[in-house]
C-alpha positions in Angstrom: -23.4 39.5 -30.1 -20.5 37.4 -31.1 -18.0 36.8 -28.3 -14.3 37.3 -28.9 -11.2 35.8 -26.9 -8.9 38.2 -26.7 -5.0 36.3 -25.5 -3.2 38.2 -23.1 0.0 39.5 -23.9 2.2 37.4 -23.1 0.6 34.6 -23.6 -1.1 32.8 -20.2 1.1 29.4 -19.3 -1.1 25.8 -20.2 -1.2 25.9 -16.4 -3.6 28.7 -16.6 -5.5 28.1 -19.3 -6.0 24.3 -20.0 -7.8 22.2 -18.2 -6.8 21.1 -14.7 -7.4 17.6 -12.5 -10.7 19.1 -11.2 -12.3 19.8 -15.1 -11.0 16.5 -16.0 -11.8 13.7 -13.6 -11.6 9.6 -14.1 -15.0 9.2 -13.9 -16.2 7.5 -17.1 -20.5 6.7 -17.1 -19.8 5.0 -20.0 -17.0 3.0 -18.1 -18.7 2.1 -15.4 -16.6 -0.1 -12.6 -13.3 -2.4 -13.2 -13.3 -5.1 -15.3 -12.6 -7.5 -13.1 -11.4 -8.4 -9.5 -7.8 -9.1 -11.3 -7.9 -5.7 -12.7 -8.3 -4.5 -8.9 -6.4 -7.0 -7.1 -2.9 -6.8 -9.5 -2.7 -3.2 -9.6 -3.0 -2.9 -5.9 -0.2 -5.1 -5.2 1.9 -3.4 -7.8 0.8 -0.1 -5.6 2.2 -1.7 -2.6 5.7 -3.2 -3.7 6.8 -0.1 -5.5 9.0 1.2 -3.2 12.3 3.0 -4.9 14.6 3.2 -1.9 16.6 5.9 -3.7 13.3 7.9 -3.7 11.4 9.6 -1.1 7.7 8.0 -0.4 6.2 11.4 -1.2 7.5 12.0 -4.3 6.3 8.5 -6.0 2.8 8.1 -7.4 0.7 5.7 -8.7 -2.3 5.0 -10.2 -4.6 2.2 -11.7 -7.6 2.3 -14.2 -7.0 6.2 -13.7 -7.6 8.9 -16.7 -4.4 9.9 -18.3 -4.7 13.5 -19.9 -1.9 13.4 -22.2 -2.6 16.0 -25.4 -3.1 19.8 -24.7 -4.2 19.9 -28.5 -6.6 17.3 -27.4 -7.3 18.3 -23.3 -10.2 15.5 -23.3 -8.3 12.7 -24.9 -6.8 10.4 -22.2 -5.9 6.8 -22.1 -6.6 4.4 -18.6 -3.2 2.5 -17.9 -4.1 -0.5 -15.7 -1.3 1.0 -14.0 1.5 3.4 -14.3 3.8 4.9 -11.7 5.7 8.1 -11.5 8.7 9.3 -10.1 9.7 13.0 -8.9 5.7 14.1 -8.4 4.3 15.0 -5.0 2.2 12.0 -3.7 -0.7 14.2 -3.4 -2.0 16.6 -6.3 -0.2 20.0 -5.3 1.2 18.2 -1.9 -2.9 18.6 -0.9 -5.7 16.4 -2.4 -6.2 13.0 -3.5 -5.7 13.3 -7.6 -9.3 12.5 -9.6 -6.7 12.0 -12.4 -3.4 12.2 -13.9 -3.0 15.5 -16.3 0.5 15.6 -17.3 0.3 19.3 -18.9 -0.4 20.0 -14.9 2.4 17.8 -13.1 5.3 18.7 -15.5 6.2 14.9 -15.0 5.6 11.7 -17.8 5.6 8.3 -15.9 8.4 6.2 -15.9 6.5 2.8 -16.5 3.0 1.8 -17.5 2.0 -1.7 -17.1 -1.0 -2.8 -19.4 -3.0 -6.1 -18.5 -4.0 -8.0 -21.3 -7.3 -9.0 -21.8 -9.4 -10.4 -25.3 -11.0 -6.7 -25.7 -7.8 -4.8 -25.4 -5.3 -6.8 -26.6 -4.5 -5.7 -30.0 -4.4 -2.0 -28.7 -1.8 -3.1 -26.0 0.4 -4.8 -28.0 0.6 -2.0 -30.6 -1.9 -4.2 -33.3 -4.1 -2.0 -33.8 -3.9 0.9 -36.2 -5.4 4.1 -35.3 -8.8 5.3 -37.4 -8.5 8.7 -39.3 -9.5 11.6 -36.9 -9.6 9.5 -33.7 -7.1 9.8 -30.7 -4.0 8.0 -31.2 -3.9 4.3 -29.5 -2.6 3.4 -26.4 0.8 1.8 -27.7 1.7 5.1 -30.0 0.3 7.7 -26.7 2.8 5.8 -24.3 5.5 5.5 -27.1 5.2 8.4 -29.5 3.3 11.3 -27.3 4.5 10.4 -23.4 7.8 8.6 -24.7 7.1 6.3 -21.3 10.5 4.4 -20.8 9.2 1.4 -19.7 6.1 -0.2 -21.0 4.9 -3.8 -19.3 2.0 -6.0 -20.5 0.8 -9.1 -18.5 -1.5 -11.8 -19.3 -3.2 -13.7 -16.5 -4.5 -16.2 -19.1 -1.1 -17.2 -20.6 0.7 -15.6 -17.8 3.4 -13.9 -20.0 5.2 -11.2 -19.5 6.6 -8.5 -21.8 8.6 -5.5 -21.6 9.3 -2.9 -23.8 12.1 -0.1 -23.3 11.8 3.3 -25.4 15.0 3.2 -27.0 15.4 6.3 -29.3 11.8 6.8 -30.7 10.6 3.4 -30.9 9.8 0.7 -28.5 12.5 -2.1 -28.7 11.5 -5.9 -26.6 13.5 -5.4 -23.2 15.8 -8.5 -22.6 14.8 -9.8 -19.0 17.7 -10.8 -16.3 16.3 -14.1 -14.7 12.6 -13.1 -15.9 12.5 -9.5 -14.5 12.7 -6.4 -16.5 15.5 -4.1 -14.5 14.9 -0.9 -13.8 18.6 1.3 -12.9 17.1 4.4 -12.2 14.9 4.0 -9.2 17.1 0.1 -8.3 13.7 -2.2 -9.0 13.2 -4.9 -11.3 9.4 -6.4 -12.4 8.7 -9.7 -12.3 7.2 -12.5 -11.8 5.9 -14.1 -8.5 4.1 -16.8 -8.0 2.1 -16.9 -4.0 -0.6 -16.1 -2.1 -1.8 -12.2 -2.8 -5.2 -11.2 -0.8 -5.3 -15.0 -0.1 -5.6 -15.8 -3.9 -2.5 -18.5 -5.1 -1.0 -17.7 -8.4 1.5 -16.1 -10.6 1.5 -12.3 -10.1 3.3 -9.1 -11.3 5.4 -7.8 -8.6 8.3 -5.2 -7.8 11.7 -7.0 -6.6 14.8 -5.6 -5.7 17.7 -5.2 -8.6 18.9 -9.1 -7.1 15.6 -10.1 -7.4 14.1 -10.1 -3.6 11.0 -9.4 -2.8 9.6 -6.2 -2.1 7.2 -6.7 0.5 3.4 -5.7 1.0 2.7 -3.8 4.6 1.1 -7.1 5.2 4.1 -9.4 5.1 5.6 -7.1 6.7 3.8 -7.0 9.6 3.7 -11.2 9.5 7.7 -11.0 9.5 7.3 -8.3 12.3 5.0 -10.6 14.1 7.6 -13.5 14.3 10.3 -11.6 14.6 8.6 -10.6 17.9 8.1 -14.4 18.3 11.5 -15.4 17.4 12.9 -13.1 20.4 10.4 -13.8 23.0 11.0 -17.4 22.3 14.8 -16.7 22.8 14.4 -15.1 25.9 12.3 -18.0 27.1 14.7 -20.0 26.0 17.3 -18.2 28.1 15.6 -18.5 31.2 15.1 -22.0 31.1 18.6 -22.5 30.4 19.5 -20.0 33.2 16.9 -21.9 35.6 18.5 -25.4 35.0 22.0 -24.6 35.2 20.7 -22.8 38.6 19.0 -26.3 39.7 22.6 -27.9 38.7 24.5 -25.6 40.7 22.0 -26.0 43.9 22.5 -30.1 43.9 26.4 -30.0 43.7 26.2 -27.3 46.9 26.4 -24.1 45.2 24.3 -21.4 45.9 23.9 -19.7 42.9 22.9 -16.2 44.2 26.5 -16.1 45.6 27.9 -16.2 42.3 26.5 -13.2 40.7 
């Protein structure tokens, strides 16, 4: 018996009839693992300085090494951004589970920036190089410019350690000019740049969110270090203080005055 699909009338939405996060997770066994601990380590501290203060925490996401549905013609093509971060989503997938992966006909919402870390393989295909093969899914340069019109592209190389950026200008990619080496971002007040410090006790020059002026974002980590010796700074004030207090006391005492009769 031959099975026939019959559409409803109206049609159902892509919603209800394409695949979701659940049919389409990030798990790859052909792709087993990350690349390398810099593929791990630099997204993570991307994660953790992308703070848009004109954005509420729980509507920013981001993700890293993470399947990126982008094609409903095509529901099982996806690219892997080493990172890409979206604005105006609900942290969690439907504001109640951890996402498996990114499905844009499902969140309504493109990201605003993808940041691509060169490496020998991948090169070519990050830099928009490489020309796409009849019949195969479109590369990552033409998905992020042509498909997902992503404003802001960024790629990164920890062996030359050069950055580019790339901002969709009409239909086409056009070289970003950088303000003091950082690629500005208006719309959520960040700029990407470079930083070079200690990051998971590893010194070097990293990728990192700044303010529009250029300061520093910070990782809950130095955080709580400035925390700690603010907490330091104060205790040591107060200490401080007392000593003072105590000596001009002993002063006071040795010329005749009591000073408990003062206060």
């Amino acid at each position: 018996m031959t099975n026939i699909s019959i559409q409803s009338d109206p049609p159902l939405s892509a919603e209800q009839t394409l695949p979701t996060m659940y049919d389409l997770p990030s798990e790859n066994q052909e792709e087993p693992g990350l690349p390398d601990e810099f593929h791990y380590l630099q997204p993570e501290l991307l994660r953790q300085t992308f703070q848009p203060h004109n954005w509420y925490p729980n509507l920013l996401f981001c993700g890293s090494d993470m399947n990126l549905y982008y094609d409903v013609k095509h529901p099982s093509w996806y690219k892997r951004p080493d990172w890409f971060g979206v604005v105006g989503v609900p942290r969690l997938y439907e504001e109640r589970d951890m996402r498996l992966s990114y499905v844009v006909w499902q969140e309504g919402v493109n990201p605003l920036v993808v940041v691509e870390l060169l490496s020998p393989g991948t090169e070519d295909e990050d830099l928009g190089q490489k020309v796409r093969n009849l019949g195969k899914p479109a590369t990552k340069w033409e998905v992020y410019e042509q498909i997902l019109r992503v404003p802001y592209y960024v790629t990164f190389s920890r062996y030359t350690n050069e950055m580019q950026g790339f901002h969709l200008v009409g239909d086409r990619y056009q070289t970003a000019e950088l303000t003091n080496g950082r690629l500005l971002i208006p719309s959520i007040e960040l700029s990407l740049g470079l930083w070079q410090g200690s990051y998971s006790n590893i010194e070097r020059l990293w990728l990192r969110w700044m303010s529009v002026e250029g300061d520093l974002i910070p990782t809950p980590e130095e955080e709580a270090v400035t925390a700690q010796q603010r907490a330091t700074d104060a205790e040591e004030r107060a200490t401080n203080a007392e000593e003072r207090a105590d000596r001009l006391a002993a002063k006071l005492r040795e010329l005749g005055i009591d000073p408990d009769e003062l206060s």
